[in-house]
Backbone bond lengths (Angstrom), bond angles and torsions (degrees), N, CA, C in turn:
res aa  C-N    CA-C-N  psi(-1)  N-CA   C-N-CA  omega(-1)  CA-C   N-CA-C  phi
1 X - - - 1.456 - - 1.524 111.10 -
2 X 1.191 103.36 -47.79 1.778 122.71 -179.79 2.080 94.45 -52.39
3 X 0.979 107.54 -62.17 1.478 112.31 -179.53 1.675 120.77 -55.74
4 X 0.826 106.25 -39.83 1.635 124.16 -168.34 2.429 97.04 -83.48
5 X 1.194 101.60 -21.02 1.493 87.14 -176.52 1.751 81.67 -119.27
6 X 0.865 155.07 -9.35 1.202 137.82 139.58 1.419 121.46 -65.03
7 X 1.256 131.52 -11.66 1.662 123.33 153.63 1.720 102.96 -94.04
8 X 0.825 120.47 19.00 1.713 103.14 179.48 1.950 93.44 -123.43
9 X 1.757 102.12 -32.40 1.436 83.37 159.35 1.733 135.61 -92.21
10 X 1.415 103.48 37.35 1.380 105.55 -172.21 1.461 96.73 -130.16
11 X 1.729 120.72 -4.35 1.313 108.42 158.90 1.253 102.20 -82.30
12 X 1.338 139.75 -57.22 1.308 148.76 -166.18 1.552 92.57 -43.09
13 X 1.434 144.66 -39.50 1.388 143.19 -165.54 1.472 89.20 -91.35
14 X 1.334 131.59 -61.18 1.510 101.79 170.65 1.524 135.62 -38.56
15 X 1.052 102.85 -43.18 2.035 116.28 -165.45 1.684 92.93 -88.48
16 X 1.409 128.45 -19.33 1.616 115.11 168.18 1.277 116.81 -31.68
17 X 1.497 116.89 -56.16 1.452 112.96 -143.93 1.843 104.97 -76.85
18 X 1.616 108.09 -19.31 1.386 129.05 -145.59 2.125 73.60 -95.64
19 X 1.549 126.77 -62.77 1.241 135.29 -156.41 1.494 97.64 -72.02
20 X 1.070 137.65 -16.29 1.549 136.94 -163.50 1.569 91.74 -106.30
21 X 1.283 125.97 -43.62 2.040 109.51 174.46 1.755 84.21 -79.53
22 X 0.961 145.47 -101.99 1.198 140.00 -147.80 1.758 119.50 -10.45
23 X 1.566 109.04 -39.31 1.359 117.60 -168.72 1.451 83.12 -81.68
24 X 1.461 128.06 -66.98 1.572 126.70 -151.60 1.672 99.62 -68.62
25 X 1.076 149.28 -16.90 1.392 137.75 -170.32 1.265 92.80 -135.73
26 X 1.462 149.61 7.66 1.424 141.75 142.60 1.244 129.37 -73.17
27 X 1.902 78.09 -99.71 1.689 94.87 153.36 1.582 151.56 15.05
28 X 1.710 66.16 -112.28 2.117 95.56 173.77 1.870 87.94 -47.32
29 X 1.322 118.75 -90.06 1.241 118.30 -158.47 1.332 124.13 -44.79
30 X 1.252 131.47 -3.93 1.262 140.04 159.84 1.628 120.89 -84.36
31 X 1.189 118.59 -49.28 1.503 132.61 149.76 2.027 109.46 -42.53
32 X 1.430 106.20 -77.19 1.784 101.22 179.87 2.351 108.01 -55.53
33 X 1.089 102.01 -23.37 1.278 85.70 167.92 1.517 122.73 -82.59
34 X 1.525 119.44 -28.57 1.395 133.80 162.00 1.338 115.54 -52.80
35 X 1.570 125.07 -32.35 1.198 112.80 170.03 1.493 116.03 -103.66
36 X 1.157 120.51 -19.74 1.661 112.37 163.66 1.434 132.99 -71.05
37 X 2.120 104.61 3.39 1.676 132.06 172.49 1.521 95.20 -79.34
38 X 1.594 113.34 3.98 1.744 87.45 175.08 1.661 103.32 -159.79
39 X 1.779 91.18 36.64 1.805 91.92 154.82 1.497 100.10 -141.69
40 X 1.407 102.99 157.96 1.536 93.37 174.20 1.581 108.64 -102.12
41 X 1.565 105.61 138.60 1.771 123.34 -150.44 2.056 101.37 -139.75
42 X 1.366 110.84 111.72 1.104 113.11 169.28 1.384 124.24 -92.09
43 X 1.078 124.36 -31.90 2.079 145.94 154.88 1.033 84.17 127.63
44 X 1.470 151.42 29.06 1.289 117.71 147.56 1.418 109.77 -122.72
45 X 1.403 126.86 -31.98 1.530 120.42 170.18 1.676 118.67 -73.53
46 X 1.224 117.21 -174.94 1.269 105.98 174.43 1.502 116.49 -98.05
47 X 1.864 134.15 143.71 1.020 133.93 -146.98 1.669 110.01 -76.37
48 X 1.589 117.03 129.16 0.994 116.83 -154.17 1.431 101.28 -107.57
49 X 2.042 114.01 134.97 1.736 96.98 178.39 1.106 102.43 -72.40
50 X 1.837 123.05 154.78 1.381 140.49 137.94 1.688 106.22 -112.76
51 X 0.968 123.38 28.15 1.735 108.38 -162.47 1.232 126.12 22.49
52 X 1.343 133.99 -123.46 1.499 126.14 -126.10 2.373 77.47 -109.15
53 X 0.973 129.19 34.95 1.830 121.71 -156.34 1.422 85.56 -102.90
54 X 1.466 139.99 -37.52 1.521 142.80 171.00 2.232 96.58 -53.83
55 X 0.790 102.33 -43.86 1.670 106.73 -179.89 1.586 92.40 -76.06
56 X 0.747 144.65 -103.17 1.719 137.57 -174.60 1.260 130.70 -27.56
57 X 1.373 118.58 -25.22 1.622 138.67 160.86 1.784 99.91 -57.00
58 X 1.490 104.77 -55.16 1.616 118.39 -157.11 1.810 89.99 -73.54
59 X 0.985 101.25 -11.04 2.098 92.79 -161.83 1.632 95.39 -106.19
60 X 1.189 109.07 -37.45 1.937 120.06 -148.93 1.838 103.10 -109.87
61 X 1.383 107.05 -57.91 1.858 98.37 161.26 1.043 117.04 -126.16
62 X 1.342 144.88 48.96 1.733 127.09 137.62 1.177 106.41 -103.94
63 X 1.812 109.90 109.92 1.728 121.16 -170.99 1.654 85.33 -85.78
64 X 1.277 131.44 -23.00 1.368 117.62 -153.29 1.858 82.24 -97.37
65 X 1.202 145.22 46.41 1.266 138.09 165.37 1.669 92.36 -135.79
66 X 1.273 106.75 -61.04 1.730 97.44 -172.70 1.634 107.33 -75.98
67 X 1.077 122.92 -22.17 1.429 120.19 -174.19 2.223 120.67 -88.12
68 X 1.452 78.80 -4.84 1.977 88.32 -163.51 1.375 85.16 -155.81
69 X 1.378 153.74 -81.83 1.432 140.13 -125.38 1.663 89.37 -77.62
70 X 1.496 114.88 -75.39 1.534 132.24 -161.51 1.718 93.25 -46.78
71 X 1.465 122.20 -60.66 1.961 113.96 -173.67 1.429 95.00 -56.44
72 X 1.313 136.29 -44.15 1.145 116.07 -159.55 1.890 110.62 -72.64
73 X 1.197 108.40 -42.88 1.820 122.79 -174.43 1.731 91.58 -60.20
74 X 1.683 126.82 -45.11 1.230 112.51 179.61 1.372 123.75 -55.23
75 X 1.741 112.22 -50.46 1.291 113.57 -174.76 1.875 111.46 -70.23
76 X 0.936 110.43 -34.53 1.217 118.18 -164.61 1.642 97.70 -68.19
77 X 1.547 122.50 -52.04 1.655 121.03 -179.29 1.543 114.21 -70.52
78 X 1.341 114.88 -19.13 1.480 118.34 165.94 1.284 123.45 -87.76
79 X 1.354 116.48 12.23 1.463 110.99 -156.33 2.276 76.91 -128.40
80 X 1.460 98.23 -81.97 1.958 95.35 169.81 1.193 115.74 -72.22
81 X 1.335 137.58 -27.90 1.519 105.75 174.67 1.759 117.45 -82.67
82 X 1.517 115.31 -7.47 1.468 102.03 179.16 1.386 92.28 -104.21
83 X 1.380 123.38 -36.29 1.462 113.79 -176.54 1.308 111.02 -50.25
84 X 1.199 109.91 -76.18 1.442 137.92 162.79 1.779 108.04 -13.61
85 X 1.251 121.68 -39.33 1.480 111.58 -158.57 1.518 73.56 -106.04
86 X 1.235 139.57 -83.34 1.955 117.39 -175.29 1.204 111.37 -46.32
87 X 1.051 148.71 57.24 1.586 161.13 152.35 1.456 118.23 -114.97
88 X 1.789 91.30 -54.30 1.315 121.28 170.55 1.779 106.46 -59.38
89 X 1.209 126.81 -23.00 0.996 123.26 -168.76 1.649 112.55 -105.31
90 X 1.354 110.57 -56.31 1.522 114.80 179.89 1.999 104.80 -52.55
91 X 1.936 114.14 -45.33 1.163 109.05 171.17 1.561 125.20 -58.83
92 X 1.309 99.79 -42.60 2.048 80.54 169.74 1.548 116.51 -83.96
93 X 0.941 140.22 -22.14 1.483 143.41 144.77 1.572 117.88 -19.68
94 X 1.601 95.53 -40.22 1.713 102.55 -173.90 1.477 94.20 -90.90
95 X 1.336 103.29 -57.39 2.108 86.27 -170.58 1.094 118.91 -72.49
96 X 1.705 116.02 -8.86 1.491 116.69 151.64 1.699 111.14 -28.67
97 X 1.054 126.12 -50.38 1.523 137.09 -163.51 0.986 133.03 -90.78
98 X 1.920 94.45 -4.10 1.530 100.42 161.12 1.608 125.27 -77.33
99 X 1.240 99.92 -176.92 2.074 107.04 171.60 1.670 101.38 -83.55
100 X 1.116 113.00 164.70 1.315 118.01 -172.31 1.800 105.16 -48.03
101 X 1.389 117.70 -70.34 1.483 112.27 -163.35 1.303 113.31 -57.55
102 X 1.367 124.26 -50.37 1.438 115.71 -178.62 1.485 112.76 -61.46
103 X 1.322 120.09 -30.80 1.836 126.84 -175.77 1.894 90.85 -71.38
104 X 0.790 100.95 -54.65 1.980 98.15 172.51 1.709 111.94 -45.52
105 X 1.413 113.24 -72.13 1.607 118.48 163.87 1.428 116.20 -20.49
106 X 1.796 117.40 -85.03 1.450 130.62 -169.67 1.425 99.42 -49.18
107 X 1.693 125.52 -43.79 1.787 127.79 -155.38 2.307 86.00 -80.66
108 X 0.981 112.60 -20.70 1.519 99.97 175.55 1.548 95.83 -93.40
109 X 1.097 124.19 -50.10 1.991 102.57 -160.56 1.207 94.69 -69.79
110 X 1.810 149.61 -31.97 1.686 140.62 -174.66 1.802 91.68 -69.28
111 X 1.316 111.90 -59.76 1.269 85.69 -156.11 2.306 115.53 -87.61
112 X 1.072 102.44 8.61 1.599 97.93 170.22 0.931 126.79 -77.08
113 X 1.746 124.63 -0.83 1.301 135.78 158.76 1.386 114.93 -44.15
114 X 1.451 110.93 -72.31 1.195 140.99 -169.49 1.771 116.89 -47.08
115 X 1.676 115.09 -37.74 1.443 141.71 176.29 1.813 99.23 -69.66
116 X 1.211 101.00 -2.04 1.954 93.13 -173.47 1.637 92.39 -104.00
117 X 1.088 109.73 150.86 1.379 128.42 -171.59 1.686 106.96 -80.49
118 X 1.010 118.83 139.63 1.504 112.17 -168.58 1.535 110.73 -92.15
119 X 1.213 127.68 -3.20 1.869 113.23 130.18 1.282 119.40 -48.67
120 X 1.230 107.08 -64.39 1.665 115.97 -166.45 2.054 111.23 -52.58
121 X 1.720 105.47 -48.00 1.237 81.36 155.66 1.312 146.89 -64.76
122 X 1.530 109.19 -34.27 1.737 117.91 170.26 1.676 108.61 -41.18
123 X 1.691 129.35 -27.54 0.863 116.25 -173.86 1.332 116.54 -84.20
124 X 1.489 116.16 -18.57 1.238 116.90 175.63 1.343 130.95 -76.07
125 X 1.946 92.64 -39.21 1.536 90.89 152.89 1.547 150.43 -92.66
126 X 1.439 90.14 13.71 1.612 104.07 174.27 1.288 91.51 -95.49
127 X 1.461 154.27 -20.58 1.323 117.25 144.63 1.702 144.52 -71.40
128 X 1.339 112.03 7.21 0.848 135.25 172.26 1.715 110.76 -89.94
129 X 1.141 118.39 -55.33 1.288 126.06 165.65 1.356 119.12 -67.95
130 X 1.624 122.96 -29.61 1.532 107.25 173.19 1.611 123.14 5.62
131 X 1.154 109.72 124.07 1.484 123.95 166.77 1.568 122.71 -56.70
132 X 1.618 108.04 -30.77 1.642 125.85 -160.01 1.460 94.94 -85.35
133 X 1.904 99.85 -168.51 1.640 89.08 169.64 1.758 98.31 -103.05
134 X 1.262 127.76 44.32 1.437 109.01 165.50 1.845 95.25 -121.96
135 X 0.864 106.66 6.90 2.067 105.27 156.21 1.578 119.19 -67.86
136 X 0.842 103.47 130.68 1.716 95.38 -154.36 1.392 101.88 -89.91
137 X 1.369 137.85 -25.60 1.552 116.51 147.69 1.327 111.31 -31.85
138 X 1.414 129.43 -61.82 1.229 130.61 -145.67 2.058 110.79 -61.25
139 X 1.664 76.75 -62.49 1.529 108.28 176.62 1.738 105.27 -37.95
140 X 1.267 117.14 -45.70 1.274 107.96 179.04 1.642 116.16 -70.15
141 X 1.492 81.88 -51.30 1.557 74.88 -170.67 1.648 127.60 -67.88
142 X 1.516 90.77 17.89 1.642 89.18 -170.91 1.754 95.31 -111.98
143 X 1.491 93.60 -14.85 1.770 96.65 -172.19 1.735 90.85 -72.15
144 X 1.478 130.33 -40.58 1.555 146.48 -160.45 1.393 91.17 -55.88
145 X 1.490 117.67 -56.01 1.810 134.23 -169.62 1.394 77.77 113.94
146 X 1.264 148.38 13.59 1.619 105.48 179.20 1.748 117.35 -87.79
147 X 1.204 116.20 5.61 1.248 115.87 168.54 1.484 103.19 -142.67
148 X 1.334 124.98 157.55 1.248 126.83 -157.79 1.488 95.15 -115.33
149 X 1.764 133.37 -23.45 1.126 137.78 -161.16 1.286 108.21 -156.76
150 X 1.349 122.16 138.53 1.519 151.65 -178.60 1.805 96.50 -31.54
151 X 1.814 111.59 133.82 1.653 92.95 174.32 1.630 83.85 -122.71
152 X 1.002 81.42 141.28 2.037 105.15 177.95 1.666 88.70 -88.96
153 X 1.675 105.83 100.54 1.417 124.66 -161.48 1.605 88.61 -89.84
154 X 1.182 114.21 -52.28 1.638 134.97 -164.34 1.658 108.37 -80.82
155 X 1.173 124.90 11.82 1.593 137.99 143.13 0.758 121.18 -161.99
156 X 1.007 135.65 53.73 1.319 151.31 111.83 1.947 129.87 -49.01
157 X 1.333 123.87 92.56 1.243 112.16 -168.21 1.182 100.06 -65.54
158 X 1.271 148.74 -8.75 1.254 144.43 176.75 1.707 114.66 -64.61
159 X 1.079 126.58 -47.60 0.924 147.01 -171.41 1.877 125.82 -111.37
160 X 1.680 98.30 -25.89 1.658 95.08 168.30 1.561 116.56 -40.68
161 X 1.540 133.10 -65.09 0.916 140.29 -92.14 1.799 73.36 -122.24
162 X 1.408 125.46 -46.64 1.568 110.08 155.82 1.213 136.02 -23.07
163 X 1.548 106.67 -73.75 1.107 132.82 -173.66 1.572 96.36 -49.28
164 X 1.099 121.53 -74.23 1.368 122.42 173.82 1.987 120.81 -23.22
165 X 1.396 92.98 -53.03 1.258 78.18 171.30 1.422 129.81 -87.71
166 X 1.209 117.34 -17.23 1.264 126.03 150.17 2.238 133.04 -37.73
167 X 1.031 87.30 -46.12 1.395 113.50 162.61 1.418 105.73 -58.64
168 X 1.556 112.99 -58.08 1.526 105.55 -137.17 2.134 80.39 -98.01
169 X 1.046 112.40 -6.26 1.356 110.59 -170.69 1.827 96.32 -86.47
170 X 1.462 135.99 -27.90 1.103 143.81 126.81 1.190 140.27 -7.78
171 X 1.067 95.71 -63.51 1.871 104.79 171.20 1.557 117.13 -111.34
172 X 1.580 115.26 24.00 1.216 114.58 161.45 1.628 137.00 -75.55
173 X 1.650 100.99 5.25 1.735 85.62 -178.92 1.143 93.84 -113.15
174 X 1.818 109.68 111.00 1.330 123.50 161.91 1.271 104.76 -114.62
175 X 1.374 103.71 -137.96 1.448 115.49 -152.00 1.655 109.32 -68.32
176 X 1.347 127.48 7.41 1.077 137.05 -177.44 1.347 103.91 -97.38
177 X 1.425 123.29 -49.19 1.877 133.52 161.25 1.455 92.08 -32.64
178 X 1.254 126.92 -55.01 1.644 104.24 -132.29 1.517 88.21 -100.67
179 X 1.107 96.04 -5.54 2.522 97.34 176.15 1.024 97.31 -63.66
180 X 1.720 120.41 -45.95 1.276 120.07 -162.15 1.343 111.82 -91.52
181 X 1.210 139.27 -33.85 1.587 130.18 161.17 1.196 95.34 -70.14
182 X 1.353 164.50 -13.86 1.381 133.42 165.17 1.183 107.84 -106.91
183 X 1.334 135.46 49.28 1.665 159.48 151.02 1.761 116.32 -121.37
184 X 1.289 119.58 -22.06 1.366 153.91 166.14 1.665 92.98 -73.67
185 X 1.044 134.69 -74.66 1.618 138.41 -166.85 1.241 101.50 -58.47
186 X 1.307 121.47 -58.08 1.270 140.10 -152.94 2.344 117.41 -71.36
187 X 1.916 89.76 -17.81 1.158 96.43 -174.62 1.550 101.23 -79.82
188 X 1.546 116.97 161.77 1.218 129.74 -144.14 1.268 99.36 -109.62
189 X 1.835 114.82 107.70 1.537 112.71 174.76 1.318 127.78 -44.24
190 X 1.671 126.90 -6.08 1.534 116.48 161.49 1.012 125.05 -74.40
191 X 1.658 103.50 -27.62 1.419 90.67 179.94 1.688 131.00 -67.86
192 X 1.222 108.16 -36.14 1.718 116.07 149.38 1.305 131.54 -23.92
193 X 1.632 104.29 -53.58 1.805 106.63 163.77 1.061 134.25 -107.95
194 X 1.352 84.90 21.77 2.044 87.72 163.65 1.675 85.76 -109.57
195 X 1.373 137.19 -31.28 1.558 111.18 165.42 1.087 131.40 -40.93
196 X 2.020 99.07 -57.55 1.728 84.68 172.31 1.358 132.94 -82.71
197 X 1.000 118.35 19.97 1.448 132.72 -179.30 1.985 111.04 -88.12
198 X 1.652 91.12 -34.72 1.410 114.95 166.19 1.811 116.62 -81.31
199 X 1.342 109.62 -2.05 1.391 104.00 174.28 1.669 123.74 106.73
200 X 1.306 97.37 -9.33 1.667 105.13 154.12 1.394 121.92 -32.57
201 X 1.232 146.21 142.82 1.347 148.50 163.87 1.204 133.07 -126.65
202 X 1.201 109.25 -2.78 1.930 123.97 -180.00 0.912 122.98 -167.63
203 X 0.895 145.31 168.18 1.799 164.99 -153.49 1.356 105.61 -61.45
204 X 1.682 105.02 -66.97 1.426 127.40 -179.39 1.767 113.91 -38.42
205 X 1.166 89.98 -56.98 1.850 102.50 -171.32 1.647 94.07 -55.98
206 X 1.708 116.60 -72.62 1.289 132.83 164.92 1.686 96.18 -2.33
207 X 1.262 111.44 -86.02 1.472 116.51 -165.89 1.530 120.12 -57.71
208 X 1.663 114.47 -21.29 1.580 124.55 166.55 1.414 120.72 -99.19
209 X 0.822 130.58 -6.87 1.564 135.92 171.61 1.822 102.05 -120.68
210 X 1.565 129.30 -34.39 1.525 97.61 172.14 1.684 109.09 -107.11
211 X 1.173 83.94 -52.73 2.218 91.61 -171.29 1.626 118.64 -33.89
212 X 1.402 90.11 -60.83 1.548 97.44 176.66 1.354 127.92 -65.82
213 X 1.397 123.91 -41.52 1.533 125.05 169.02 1.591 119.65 -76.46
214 X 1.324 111.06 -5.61 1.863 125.37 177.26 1.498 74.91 -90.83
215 X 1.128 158.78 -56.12 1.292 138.28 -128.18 1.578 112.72 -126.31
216 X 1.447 112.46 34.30 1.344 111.65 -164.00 1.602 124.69 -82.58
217 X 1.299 114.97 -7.69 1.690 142.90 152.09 1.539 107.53 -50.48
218 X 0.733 93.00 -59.41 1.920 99.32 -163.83 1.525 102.42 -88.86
219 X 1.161 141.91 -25.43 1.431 144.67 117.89 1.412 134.75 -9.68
220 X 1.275 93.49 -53.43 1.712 97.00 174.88 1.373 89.50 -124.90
221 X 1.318 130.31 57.20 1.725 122.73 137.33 1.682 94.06 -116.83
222 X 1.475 114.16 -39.41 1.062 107.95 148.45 1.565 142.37 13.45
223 X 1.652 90.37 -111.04 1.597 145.19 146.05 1.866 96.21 2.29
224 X 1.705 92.54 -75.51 1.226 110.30 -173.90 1.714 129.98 -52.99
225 X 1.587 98.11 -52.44 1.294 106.94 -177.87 1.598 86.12 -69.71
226 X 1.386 159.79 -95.99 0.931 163.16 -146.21 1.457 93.05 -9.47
227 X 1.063 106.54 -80.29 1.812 136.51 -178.55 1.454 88.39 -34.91
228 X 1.402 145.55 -94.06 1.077 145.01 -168.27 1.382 114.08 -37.34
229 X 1.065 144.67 -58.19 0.931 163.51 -126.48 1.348 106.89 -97.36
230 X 1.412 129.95 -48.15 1.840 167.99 162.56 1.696 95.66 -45.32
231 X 0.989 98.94 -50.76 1.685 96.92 -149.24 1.126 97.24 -104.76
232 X 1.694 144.53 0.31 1.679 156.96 172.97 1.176 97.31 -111.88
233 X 1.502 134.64 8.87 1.577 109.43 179.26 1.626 87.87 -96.18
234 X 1.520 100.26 158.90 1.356 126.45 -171.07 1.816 102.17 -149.16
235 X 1.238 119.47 -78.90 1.200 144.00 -166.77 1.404 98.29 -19.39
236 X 1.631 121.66 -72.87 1.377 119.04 -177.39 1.375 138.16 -10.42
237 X 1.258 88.40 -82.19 1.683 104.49 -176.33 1.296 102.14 -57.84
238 X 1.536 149.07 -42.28 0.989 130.84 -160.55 1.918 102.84 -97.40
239 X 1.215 101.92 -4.00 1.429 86.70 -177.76 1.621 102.24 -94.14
240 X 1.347 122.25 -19.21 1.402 140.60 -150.05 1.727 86.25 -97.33
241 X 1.456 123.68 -31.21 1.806 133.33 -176.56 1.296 107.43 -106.51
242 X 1.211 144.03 -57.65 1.108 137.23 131.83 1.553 89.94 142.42
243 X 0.971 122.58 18.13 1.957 133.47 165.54 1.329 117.01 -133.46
244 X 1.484 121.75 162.37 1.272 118.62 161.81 1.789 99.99 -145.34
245 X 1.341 103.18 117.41 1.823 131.35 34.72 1.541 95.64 -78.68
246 X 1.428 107.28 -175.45 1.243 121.64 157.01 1.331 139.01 -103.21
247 X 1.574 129.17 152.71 1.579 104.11 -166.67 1.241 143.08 -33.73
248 X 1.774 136.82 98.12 1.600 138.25 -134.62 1.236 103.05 18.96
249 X 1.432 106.42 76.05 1.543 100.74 165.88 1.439 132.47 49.83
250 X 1.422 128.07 21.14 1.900 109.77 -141.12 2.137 64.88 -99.62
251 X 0.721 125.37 -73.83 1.388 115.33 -178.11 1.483 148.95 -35.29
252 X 1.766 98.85 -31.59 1.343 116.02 163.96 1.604 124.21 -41.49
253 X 1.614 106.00 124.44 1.064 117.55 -179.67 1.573 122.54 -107.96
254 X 1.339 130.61 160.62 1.604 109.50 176.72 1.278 118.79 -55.42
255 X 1.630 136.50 -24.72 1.543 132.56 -157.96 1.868 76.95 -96.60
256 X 0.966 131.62 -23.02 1.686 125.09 166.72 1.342 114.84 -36.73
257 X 1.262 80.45 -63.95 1.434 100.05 -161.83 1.526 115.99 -68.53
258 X 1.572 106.63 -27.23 1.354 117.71 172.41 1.473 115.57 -50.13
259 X 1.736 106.16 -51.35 1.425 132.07 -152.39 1.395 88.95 -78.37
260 X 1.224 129.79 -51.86 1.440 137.11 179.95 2.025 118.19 -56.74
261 X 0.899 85.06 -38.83 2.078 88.11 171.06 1.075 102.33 -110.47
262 X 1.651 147.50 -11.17 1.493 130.44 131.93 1.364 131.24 -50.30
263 X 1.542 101.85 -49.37 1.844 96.72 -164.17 1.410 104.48 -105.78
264 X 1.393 132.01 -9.16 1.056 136.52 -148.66 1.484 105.40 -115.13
265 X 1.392 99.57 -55.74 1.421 95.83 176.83 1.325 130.31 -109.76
266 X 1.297 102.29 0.70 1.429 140.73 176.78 1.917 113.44 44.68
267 X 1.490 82.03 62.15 1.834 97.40 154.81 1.058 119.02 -155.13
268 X 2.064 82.93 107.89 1.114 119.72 -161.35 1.566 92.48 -87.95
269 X 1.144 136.70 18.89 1.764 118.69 175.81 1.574 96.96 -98.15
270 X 1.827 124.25 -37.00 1.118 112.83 157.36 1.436 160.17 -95.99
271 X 1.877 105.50 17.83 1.264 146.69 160.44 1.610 90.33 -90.30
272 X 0.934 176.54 15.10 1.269 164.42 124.60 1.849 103.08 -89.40
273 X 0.724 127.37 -64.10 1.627 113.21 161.38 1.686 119.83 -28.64
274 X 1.313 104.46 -46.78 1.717 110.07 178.08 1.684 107.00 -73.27
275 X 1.069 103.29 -37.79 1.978 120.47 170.59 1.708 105.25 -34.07
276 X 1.895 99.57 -68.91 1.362 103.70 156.36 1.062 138.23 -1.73
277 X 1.587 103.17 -90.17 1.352 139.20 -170.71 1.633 109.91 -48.49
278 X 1.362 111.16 -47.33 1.171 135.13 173.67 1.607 128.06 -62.00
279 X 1.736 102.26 -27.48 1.402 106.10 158.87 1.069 125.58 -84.59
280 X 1.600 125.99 -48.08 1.213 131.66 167.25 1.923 122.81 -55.57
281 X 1.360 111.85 -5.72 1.155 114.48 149.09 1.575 133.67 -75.04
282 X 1.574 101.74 -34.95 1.788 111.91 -177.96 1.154 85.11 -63.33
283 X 1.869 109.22 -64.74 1.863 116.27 -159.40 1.467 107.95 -28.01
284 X 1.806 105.84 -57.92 1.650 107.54 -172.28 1.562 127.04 -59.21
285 X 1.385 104.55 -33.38 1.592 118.70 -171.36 1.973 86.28 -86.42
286 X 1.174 157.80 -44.38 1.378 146.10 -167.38 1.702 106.05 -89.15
287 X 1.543 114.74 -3.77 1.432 107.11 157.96 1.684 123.89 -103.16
288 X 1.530 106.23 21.64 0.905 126.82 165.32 1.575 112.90 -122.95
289 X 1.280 121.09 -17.32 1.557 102.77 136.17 0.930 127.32 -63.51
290 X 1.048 143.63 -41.77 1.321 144.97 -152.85 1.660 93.27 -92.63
291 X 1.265 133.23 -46.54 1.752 104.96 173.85 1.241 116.32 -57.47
292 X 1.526 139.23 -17.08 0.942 150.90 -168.85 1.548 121.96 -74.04
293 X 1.676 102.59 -51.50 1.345 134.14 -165.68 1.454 114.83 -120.13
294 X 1.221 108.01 -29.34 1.775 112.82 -178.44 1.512 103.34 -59.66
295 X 1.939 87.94 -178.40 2.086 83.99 -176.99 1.180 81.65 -107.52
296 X 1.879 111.74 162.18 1.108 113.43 178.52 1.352 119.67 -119.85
C-alpha cells in the first residue's frame, strides 16, 4: 500500500510543474474571461454584472460581426484551414517519395514559410501588392496593357480578403506538414504488401485504405493545429492593410474584432464574450476532428 501511493504520488510530483502553468495560463484565463462574458468591463472601473445582454448585443446588434466578421472567419477557415491541411497532406505525401537529401531540401523550402513572422511576411507582400506603379503586380500588369492604372490591391475589399488567403495559404506547412511526413516515413513497409497482396492496385487506394488510417495521430494533431491556427489568425489582414478594422471590414477577422472592442475601445466585458464565442467554435470544429481522426 505504502508503495503503490508513493508511486502515484511521484507522478502527481512529476505532472506538477506541467498542471500548475496549464491552470495559471489556461485555466484561470479561460474561467476570468467566462465571467467577464457577462459584465460589462472598461479596465478602469470595476466589472459590472449585466448577465447573458453581452450574448444578445453579439447575436441581435453587431451587424458588423454577423454581417462581415463571422462570413469572413467562415470563408477564410474553410478556404486555409481545409485547403491548407490537404496541401499539407498531398505535399508531404510527395516528398515522402523522395531520397533522403532532396526529401530534406523540399521538407525545408515548404516549411520555412511558416517560421517567418506574419508582419515580416505582410512586408514582403505589401511590396508585391503595392498599390502604386512600383508594386510589381501592378508594374507588370500595366507594362502587359492589362490595366491602364495602379489597383490599390491592399484596400480594396474586393480583393483584401484573397490576398490574405493567399499569403496565409503560403505559410501554412508548419508543424502539422512535418507530423504528417514524419507519420508517412514512419508507416511500416509491410503493411503496403500485404495490401497489395489483398488486392490494392494503385497509389490512390494505397493512400485511402493504408497511409491515412496508419497515420491517424499525426492527422488529427494535424486536423487540430490547422483548426487552431485558422481561427487565431489576426495579424495578416491588418498588417497586409495597414489598419484595424480593415478596409469595410472585407478583411476583418473574429480575433479583429476581439482586439478592436478589447484594445481599442476598451470593452473588455464584450471582447471577452466574443473570446467565448471563439472558443466554443475551435472546441466544436476539433470535436469533429477528433470523430474523424481519434481512436475509437
Amino acid at each position: 500500500m505504502k508503495n503503490n501511493t508513493k508511486r502515484r504520488s511521484n507522478h502527481w510530483l512529476l505532472l506538477s510543474p506541467y498542471l500548475t502553468l496549464f491552470t495559471i495560463f489556461i485555466v484561470l484565463p479561460v474561467i476570468i474571461a467566462i465571467f467577464l462574458s457577462f459584465t460589462y468591463f472598461n479596465a478602469i472601473e470595476k466589472p459590472r454584472w449585466i448577465g447573458i445582454q453581452n450574448y444578445i448585443t453579439l447575436i441581435t446588434r453587431d451587424d458588423i460581426f454577423m454581417q462581415k466578421v463571422l462570413p469572413n472567419t467562415i470563408k477564410y477557415a474553410l478556404i486555409v484551414g481545409v485547403g491548407g491541411y490537404i496541401l499539407s497532406f498531398i505535399l508531404a505525401w510527395l516528398v515522402a517519395q523522395l531520397t533522403k537529401v532532396p526529401r530534406t531540401i523540399f521538407a525545408l523550402i515548404l516549411y520555412s514559410p511558416s517560421l517567418t513572422a506574419g508582419v515580416t511576411m505582410a512586408v514582403v507582400w505589401r511590396v508585391l501588392f503595392n498599390g502604386d506603379q512600383q508594386g510589381y503586380l501592378n508594374a507588370l500588369l500595366l507594362n502587359l496593357g492589362i490595366i491602364d492604372k495602379p489597383i490599390q490591391w491592399l484596400q480594396s475589399p474586393q480583393h483584401l480578403m484573397d490576398i490574405m488567403i493567399l499569403v496565409s495559404l503560403w505559410s501554412s506547412m508548419g508543424v502539422g506538414f512535418l507530423a504528417m511526413l514524419a507519420g508517412i516515413l514512419n508507416i511500416d513497409e509491410q503493411l503496403y504488401e500485404a495490401a497489395y497482396i489483398d488486392g490494392i492496385k494503385n497509389r490512390l487506394q494505397e493512400i485511402i485504405y493504408v497511409t491515412i488510417p496508419a497515420m491517424k495521430p499525426q492527422m488529427l494533431f494535424g486536423a487540430v493545429m490547422s483548426i487552431v491556427n485558422t481561427f487565431t489568425s489576426a495579424g495578416i489582414g491588418v498588417a497586409l492593410s495597414g489598419s484595424n478594422p480593415t478596409p469595410q471590414y472585407a478583411g476583418q477577422l473574429i480575433v479583429n474584432h476581439i482586439e478592436d472592442y478589447g484594445f481599442l475601445r476598451y470593452e473588455m466585458g464584450y471582447a471577452a464574450a466574443l473570446s467565448v464565442v471563439l472558443l466554443l467554435i475551435i472546441w466544436f470544429f476539433s470535436r469533429i476532428a477528433w470523430r474523424l481522426f481519434g481512436e475509437r
